[in-house]
C-alpha positions as CSV (number, residue, x, y, z in Angstrom):
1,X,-15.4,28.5,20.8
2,X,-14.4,31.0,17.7
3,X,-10.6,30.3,16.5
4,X,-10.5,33.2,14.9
5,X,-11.7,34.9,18.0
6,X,-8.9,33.1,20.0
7,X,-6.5,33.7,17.2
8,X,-6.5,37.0,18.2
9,X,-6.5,37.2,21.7
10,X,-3.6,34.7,20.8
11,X,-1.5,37.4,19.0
12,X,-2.6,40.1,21.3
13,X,-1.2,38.4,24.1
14,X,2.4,37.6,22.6
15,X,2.7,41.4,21.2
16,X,1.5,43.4,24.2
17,X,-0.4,44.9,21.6
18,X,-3.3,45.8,19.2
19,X,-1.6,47.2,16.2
20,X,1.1,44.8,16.5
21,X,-1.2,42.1,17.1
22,X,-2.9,42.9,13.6
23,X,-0.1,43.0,11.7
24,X,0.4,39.8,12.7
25,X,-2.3,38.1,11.5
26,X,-2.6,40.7,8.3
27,X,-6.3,41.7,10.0
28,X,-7.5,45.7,10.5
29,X,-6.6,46.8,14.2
30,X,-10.6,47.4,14.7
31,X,-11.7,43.7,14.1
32,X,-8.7,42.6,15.9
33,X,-10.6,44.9,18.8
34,X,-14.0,43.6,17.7
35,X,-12.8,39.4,18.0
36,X,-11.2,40.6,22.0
37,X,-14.8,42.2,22.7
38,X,-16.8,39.6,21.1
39,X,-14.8,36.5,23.1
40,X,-14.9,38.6,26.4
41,X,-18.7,39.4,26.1
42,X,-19.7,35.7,25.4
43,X,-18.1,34.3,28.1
44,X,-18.6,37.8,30.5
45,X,-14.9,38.0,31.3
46,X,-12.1,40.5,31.1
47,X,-9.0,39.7,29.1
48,X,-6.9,42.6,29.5
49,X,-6.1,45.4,31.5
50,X,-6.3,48.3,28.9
51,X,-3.5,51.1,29.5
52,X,-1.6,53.9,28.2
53,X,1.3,51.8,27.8
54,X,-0.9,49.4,26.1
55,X,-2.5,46.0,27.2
56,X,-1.5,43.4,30.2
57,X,-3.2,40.1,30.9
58,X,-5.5,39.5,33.4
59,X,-5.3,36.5,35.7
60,X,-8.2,34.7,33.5
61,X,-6.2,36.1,30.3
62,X,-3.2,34.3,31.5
63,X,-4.5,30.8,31.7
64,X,-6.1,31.4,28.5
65,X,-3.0,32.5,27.1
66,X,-1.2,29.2,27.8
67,X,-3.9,27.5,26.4
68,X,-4.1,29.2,23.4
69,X,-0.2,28.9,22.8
70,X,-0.4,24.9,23.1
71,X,-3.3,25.0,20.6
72,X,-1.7,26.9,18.1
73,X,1.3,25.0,18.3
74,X,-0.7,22.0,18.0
75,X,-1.6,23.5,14.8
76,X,1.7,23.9,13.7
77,X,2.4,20.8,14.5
78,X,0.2,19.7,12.5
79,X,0.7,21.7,9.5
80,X,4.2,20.2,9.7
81,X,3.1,16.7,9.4
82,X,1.0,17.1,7.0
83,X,3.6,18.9,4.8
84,X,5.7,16.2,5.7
85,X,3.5,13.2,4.7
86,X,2.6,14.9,1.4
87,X,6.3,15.3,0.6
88,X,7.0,12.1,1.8
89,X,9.9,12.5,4.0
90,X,7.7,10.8,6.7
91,X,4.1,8.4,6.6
92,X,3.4,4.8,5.7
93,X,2.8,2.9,2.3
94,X,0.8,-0.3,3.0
95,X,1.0,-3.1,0.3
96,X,-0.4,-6.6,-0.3
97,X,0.7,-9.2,-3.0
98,X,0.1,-12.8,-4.1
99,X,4.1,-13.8,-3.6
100,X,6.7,-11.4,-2.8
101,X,9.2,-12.4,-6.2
102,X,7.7,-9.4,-8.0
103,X,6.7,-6.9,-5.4
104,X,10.3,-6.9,-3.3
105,X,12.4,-5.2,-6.2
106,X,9.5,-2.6,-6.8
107,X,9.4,-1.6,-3.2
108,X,13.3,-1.8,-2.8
109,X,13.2,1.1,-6.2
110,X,10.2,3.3,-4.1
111,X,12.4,3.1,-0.2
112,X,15.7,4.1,-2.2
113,X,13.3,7.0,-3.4
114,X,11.8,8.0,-0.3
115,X,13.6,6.6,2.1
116,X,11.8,8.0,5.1
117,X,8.4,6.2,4.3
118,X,7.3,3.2,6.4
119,X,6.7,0.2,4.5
120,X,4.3,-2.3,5.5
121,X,4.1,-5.7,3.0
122,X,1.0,-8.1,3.3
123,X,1.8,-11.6,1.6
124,X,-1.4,-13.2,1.4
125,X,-3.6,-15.6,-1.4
126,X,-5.8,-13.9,-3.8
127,X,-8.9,-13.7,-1.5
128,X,-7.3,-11.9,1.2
129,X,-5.1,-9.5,-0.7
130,X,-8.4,-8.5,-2.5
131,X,-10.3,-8.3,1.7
132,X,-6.9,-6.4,2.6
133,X,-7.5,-3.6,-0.3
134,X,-11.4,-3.3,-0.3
135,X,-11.1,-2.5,3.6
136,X,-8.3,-0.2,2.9
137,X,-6.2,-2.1,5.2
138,X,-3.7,-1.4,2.3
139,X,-3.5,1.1,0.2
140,X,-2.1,-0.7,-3.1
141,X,-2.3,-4.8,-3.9
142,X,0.0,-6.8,-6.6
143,X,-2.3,-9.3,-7.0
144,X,-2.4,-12.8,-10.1
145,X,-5.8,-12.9,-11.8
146,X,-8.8,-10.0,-10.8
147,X,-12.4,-10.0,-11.5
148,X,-13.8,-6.4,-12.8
149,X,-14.6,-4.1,-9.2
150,X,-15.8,-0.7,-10.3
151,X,-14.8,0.4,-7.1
152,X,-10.8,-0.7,-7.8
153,X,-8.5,0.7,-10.5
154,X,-6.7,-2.3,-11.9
155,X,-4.2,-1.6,-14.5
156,X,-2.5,-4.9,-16.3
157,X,0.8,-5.3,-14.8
158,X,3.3,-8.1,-15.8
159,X,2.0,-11.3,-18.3
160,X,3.8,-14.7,-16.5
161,X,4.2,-17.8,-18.1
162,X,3.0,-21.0,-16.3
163,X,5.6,-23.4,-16.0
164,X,6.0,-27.1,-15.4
165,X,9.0,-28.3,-13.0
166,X,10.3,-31.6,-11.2
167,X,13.1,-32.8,-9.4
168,X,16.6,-33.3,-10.9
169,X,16.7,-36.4,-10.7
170,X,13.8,-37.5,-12.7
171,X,13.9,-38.8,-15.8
172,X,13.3,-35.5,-18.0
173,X,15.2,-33.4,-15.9
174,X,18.5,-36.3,-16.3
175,X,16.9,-36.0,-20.8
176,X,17.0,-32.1,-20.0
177,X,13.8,-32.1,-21.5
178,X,12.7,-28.3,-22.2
179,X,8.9,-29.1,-23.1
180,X,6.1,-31.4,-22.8
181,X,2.5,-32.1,-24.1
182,X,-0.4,-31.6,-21.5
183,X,-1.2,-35.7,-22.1
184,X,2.2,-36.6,-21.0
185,X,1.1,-35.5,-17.2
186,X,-1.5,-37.9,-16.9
187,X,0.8,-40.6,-15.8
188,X,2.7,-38.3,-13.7
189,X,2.1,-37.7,-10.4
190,X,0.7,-34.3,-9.6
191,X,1.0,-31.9,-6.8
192,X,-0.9,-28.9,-7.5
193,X,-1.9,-25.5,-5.0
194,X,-5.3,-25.3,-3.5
195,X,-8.2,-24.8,-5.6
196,X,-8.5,-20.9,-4.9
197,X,-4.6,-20.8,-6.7
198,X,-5.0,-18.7,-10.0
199,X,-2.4,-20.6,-11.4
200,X,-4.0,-24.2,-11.1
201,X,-7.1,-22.6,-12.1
202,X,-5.1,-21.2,-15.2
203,X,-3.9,-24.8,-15.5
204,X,-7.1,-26.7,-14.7
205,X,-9.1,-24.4,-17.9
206,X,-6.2,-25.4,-20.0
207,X,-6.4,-29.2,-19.5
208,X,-10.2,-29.5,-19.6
209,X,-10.1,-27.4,-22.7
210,X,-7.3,-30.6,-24.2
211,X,-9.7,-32.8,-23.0
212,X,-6.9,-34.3,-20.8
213,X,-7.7,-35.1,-17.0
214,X,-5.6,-34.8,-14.7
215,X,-5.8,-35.9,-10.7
216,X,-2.9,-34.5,-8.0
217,X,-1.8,-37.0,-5.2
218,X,-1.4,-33.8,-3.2
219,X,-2.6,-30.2,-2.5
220,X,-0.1,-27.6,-0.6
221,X,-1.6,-24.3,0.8
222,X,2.0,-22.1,-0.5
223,X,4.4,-22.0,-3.1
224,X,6.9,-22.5,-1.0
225,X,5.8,-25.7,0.4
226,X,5.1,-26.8,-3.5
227,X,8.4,-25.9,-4.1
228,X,10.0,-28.5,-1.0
229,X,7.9,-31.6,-1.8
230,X,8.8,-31.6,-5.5
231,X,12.3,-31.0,-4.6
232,X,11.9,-34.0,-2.4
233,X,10.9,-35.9,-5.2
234,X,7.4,-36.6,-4.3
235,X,5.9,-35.4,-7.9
236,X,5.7,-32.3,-10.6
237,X,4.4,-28.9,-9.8
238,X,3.3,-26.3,-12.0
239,X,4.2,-22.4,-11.3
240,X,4.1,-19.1,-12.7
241,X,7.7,-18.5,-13.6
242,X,8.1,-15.6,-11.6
243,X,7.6,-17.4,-8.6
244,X,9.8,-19.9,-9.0
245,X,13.4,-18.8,-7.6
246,X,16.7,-20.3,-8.8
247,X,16.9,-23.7,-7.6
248,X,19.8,-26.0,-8.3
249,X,17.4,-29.2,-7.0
250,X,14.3,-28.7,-9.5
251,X,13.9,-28.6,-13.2
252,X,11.6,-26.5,-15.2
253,X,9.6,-27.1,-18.5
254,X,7.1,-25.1,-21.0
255,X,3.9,-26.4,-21.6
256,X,4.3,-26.4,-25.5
257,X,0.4,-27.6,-26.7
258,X,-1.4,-24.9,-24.6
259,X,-1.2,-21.0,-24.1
260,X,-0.7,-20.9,-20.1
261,X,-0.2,-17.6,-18.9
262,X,-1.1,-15.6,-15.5
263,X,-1.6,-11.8,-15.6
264,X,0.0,-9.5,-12.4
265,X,-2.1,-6.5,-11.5
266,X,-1.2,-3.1,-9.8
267,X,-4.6,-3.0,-7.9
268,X,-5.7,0.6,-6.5
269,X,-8.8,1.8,-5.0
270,X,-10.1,4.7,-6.8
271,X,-11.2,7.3,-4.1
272,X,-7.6,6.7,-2.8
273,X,-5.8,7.0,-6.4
274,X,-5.3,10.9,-5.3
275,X,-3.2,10.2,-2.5
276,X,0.3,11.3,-2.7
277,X,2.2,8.4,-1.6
278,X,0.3,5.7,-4.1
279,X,0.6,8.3,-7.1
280,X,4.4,8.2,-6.5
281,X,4.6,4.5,-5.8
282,X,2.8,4.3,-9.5
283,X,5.4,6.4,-10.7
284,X,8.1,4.4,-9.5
285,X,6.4,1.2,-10.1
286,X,5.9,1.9,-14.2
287,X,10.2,1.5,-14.6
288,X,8.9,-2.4,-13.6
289,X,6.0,-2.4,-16.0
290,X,5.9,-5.6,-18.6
């Protein structure tokens, strides 16, 4: 069916009239006339009773008319949330990140902005933040470390150093020791994140550069569970110091004989760059840029 040719009848029907009905939809009165005739032709059915004090509906005309009114109000419907969503009093800003330390004050800046948006956080490691934004499952990722994806926009976010820590109660921690040489970890023992971690790889490039090898006693699949078993005392950990939080029972220490560092990065994919709610999540999110 013709829109335009149901647009019409449309505003025929709710003025009673031609003239009226064209001023309505800014059109000429004759191909106001011409879209009634065309739709009643094609389907070989009257619309209107024509009279001199001007048009009823038919029974058919009727039905059609309470169709036609859900339609276009459908449309307006529409129209609405779509006006909405690009102003951003309503929608839904999906996100994925490698830890939530960074991420949470960001998205706390962009809700107290537009409070109305829906926001949906993906904490995940680097392999499936990267699956989560190349499947547009989310539309920006905060992610450590990125290999080159001319499909992504990834601008350089936040440089982290990588940090050493241990339990208050050993021996450096009691010393307050603030640094440490890379060889004086070999006697340690080691508890390091699984091998797809960007910080141990960070930390694994810097020791076999040193020429100083280091074995863990034990691999832990989070941060958080890093973060436990050191406090427990069960070894030393290694971090990006933005991940670590404020922790009474752990001790932390610069790596002073190598330059560790981890690079954050805002993530975007580029045919979705355009999109309203990720160009103002950039904006918001440059006040955070370091």
């Amino acid at each position: 069916m013709n829109l335009t040719q149901l647009r019409a009848f449309d505003a025929v029907a709710r003025e009673g009239n031609f003239t009226r009905a064209a001023e309505r939809l800014s059109i000429s009165q004759p191909a106001v006339t011409t879209h009634i005739r065309t739709l009643e032709e094609r389907y070989e059915v009257s619309l209107f009773r024509r009279g001199s004090r001007g048009v009823k509906l038919t029974d058919v005309g009727v039905d059609l008319a309470g169709i036609s009114t859900r339609i276009f109000a459908m449309e307006i419907e529409a129209s609405e949330l779509l006006s909405a969503t690009k102003n951003l009093t309503r929608g839904t800003l999906r996100i994925a990140a490698g830890s939530p330390y960074f991420i949470v004050p960001v998205l706390a800046a962009f809700q107290e902005k537009f409070p109305e948006v829906h926001v949906g956080l993906n904490i995940g490691n680097s392999q499936k933040v990267t699956a989560d934004l190349l499947t547009e499952k989310v539309d920006l990722a905060l992610q450590t470390g990125w290999e080159e994806n001319l499909l992504v926009e990834a601008i350089p976010f936040h440089t982290h150093r990588v940090v050493v820590f241990c339990q208050r109660e050993h021996p450096w921690a009691i010393k307050n020791k603030q640094s440490l040489r890379l060889e004086e970890l070999i006697s340690e023992k080691m508890i390091w994140r699984e091998p797809e971690s960007i910080t141990r790889q960070v930390f694994e490039s810097a020791c076999k550069e040193a020429g100083v090898q280091i074995t863990p006693v034990m691999e832990v699949a989070s941060r958080e569970t890093l973060l436990e078993v050191v406090a427990a005392g069960l070894g030393l950990g290694i971090v990006s110091s933005h991940e670590l939080p404020s922790d009474q029972r752990i001790h932390v220490m610069e790596v002073e004989d190598a330059e560790l560092e981890t690079i954050e990065f805002l993530l975007t994919l580029k045919r979705r760059r355009d999109l309203r709610v990720v160009k103002e999540f950039h904006k918001v999110a440059e006040v955070f840029h370091g």
